[in-house]
MIBATI-150938 format. One record per residue (C-alpha): residue in one letter; x, y, z. Coordinates in Angstrom, 3 decimals. Each point is the difference from the previous one (the first is absolute). Layout:
N
<res = A; u = X; v = Y; w = Z>
...
END
This chain:
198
<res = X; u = 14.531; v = 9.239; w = -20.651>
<res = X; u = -0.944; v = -3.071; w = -2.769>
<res = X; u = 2.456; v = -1.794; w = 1.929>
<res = X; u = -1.162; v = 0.479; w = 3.355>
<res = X; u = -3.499; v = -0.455; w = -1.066>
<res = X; u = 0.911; v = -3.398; w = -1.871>
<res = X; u = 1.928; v = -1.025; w = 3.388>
<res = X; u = -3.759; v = 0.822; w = 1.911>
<res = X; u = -1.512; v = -2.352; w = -2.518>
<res = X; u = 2.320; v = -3.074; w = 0.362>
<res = X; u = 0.164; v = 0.671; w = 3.498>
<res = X; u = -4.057; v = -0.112; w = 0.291>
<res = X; u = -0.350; v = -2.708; w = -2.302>
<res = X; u = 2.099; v = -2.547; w = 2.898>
<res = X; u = -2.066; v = 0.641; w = 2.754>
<res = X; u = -2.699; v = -2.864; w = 0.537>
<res = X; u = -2.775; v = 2.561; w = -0.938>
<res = X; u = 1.429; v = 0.085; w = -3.685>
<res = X; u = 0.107; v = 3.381; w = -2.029>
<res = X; u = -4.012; v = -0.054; w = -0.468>
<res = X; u = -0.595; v = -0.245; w = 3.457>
<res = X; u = 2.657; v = 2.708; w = 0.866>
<res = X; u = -1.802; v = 2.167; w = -2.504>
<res = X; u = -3.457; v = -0.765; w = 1.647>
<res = X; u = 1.192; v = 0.928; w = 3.176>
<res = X; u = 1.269; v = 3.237; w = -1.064>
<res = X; u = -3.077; v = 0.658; w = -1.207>
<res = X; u = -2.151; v = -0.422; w = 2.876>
<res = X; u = 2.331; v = 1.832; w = 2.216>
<res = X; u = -0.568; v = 3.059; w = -2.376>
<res = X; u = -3.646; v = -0.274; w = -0.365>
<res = X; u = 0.213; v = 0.302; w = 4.027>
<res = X; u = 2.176; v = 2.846; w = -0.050>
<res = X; u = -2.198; v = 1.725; w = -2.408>
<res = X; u = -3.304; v = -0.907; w = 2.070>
<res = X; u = 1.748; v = 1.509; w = 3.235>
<res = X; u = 0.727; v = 2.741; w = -1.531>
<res = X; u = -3.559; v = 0.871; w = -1.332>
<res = X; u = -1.181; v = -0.436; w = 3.518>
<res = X; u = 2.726; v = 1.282; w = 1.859>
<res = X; u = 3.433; v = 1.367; w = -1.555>
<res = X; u = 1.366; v = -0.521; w = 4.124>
<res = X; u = -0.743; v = -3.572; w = -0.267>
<res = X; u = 3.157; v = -0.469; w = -2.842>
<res = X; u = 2.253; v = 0.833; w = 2.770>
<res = X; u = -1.274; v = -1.128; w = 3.027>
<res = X; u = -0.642; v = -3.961; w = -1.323>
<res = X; u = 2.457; v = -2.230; w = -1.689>
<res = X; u = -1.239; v = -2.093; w = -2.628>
<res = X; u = 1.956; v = -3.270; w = -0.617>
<res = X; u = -2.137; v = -2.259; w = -2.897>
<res = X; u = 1.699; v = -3.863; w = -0.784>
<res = X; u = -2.116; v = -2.270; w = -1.825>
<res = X; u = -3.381; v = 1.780; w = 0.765>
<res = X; u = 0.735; v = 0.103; w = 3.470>
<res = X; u = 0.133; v = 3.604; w = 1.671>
<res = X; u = 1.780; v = 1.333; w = 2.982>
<res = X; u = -0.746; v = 3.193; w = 1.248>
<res = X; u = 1.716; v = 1.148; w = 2.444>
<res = X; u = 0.771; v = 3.349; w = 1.678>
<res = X; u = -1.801; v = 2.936; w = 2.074>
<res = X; u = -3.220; v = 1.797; w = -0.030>
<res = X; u = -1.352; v = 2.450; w = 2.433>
<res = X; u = -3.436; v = -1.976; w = 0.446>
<res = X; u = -1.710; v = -3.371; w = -0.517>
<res = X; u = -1.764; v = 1.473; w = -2.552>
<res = X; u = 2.420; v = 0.611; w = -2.171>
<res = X; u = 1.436; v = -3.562; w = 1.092>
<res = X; u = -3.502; v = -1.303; w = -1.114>
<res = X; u = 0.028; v = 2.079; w = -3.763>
<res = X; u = 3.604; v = -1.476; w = -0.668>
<res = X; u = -1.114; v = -3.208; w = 0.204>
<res = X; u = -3.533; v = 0.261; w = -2.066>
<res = X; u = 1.528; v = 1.431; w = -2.851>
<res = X; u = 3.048; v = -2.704; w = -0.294>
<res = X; u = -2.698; v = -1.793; w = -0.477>
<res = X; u = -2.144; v = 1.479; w = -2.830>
<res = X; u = 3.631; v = -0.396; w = -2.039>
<res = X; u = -0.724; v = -3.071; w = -2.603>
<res = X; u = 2.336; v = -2.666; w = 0.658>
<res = X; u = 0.656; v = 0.164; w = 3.803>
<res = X; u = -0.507; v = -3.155; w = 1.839>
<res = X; u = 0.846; v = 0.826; w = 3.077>
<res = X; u = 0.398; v = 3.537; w = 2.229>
<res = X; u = 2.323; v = -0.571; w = 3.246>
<res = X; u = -0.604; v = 3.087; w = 2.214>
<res = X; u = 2.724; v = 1.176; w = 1.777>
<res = X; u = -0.815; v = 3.599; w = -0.067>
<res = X; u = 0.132; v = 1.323; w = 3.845>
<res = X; u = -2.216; v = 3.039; w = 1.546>
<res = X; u = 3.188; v = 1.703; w = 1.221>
<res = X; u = 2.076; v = 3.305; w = -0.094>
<res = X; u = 1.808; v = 0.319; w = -3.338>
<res = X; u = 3.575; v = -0.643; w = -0.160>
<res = X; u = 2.447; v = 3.182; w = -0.145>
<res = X; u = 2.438; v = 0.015; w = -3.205>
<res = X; u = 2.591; v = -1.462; w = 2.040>
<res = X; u = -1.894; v = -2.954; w = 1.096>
<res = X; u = -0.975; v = -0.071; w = -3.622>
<res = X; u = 3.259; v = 0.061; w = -1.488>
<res = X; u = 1.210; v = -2.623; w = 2.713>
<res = X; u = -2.726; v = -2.258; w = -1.190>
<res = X; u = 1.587; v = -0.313; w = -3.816>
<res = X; u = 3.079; v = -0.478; w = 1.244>
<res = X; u = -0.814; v = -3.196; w = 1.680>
<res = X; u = -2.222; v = -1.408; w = -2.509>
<res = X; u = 3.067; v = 1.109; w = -2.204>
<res = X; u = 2.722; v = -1.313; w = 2.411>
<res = X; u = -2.535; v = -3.654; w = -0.547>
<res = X; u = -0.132; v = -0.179; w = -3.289>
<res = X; u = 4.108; v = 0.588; w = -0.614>
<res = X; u = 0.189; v = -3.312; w = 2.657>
<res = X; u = -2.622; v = -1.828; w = -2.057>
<res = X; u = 1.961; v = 0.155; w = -3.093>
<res = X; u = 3.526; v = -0.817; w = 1.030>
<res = X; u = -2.253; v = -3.235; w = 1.773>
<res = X; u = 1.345; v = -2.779; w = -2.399>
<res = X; u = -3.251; v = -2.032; w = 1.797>
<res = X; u = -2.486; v = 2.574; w = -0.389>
<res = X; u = -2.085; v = 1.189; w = -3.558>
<res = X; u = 0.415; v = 3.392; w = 0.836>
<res = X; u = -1.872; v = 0.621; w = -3.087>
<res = X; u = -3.151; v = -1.374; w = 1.371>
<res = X; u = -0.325; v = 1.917; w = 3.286>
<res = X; u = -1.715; v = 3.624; w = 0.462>
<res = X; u = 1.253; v = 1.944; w = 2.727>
<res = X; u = -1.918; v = 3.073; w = 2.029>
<res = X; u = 0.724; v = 1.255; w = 3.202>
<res = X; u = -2.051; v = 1.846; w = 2.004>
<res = X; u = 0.856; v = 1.927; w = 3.714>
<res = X; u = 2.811; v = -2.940; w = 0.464>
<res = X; u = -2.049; v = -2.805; w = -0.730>
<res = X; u = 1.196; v = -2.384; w = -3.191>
<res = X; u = -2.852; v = -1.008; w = -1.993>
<res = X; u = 1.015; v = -2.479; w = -2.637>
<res = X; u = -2.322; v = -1.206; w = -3.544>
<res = X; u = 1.263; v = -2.593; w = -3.126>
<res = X; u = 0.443; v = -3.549; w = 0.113>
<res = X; u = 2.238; v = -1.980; w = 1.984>
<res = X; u = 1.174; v = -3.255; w = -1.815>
<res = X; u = 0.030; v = -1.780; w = 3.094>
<res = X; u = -0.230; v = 0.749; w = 4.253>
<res = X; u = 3.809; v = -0.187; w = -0.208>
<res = X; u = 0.532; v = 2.548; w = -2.189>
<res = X; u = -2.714; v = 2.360; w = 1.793>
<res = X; u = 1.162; v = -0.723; w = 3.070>
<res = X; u = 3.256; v = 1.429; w = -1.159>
<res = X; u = -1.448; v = 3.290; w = -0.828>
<res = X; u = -2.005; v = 0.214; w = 2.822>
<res = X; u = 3.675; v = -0.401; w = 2.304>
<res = X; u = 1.330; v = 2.617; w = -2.671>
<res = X; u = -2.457; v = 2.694; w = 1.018>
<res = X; u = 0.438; v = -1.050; w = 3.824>
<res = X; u = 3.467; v = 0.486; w = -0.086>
<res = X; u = -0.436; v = 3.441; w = -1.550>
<res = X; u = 0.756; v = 2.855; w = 2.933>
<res = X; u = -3.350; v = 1.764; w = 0.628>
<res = X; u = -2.249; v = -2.325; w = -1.461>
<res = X; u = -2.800; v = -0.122; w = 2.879>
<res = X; u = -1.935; v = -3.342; w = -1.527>
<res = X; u = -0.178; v = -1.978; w = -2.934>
<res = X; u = -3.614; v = -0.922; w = -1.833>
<res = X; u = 0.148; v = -2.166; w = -2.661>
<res = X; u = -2.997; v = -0.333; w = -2.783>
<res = X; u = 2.223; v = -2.656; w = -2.016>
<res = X; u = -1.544; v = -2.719; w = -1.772>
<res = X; u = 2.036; v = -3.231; w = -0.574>
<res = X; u = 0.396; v = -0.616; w = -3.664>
<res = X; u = -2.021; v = -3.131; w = 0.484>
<res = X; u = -2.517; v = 1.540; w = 1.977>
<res = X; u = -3.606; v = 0.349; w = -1.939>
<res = X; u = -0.478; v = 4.367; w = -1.115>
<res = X; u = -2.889; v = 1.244; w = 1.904>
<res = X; u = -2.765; v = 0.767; w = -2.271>
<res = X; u = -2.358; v = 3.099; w = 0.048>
<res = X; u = -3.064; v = -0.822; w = 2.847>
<res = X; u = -3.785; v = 0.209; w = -0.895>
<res = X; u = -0.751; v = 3.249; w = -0.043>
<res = X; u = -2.296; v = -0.278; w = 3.450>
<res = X; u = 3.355; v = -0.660; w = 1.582>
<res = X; u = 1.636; v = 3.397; w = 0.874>
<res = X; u = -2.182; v = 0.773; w = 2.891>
<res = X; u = -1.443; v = 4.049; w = -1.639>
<res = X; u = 1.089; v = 1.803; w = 2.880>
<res = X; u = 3.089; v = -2.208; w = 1.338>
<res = X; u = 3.572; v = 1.472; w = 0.112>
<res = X; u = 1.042; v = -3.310; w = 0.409>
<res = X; u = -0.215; v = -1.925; w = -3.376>
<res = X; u = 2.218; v = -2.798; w = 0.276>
<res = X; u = 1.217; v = -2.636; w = 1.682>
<res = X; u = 3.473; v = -0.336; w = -0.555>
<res = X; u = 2.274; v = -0.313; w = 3.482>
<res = X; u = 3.320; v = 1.990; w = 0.352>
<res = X; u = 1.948; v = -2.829; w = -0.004>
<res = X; u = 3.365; v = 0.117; w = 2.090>
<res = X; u = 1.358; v = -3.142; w = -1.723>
<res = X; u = -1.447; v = -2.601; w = -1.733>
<res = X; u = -0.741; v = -3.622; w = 1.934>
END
């Protein structure tokens, strides 16, 4: 277990986010865990929560746009996030089997990222949701997230791609004023599901 833990570290501390930032991002994704489950324990496993660089995904399915609404507010009352990307949809909930089917393409991605010579797999966080690819990290250039977007493509199953990628060069979004999440919007960012880069 030392040894596996000591591979995490050294593994964490390449990506462009550096250990500290790795460790700040764990943290925020468990201070949203733990505020979804004092609200609502059926919120852990109906929304995904993906955190790089202050930046949160969520993703997933809730039964109303309520619930849609709550997921978002309390990402943000987590210290530390600078951004919430809402991809939660008001839908059905996926059986286990759709479930299940889910991991093994975001697991099928991932094996192709890291045998990818010209990607940093290291640097890429991958969720899937009913089909849909939704990739997080930093891309060291549109080349190399270009690649992993054709990656995903190619994967059997994979109904679209959204990327939430920032090129290494790009600036980090910072946290907005706080009159800037509308109260009552379930729509609290701005960031595009990006196909490919331009």
């Amino acid at each position: 277990m030392a040894i596996g833990a000591g591979a995490t570290v050294a593994s964490t501390a390449l990506e462009e986010r550096g250990l500290g930032g790795a460790v700040d991002d764990n943290r925020i994704m468990l201070d949203i865990d733990s505020k979804f489950l004092g609200t609502d324990a059926g919120m852990l496993t109906k929304v995904d929560v993906e955190v790089h660089e202050g930046r949160v995904l969520l993703a997933g399915r809730v039964s109303n746009r309520a619930q849609r609404v709550e997921a978002v507010r309390l990402a943000w009352q987590v210290d530390g996030v600078t951004q919430v990307i809402n991809e939660i949809q008001v839908a059905e909930p996926e059986d286990v089997g759709d479930y299940m089917h889910d991991i093994w393409l975001a697991q099928e991605l991932h094996a192709v990222l890291l045998v990818d010579s010209k990607v940093r797999a290291v640097n890429y966080n991958v969720d899937c949701v009913g089909g849909t690819i939704y990739l997080m990290g930093v891309a060291q250039n549109k080349a190399e997230l270009q690649r992993a977007i054709d990656h995903a493509r190619d994967i059997p199953y994979v109904r679209q791609v959204v990327s939430y990628v920032r090129i290494k060069d790009a600036a980090k979004p910072v946290k907005p004023q706080p009159a800037t999440p509308a109260p009552n919007s379930d729509s609290l960012t701005a960031a595009q599901p990006a196909a490919a880069p331009p």
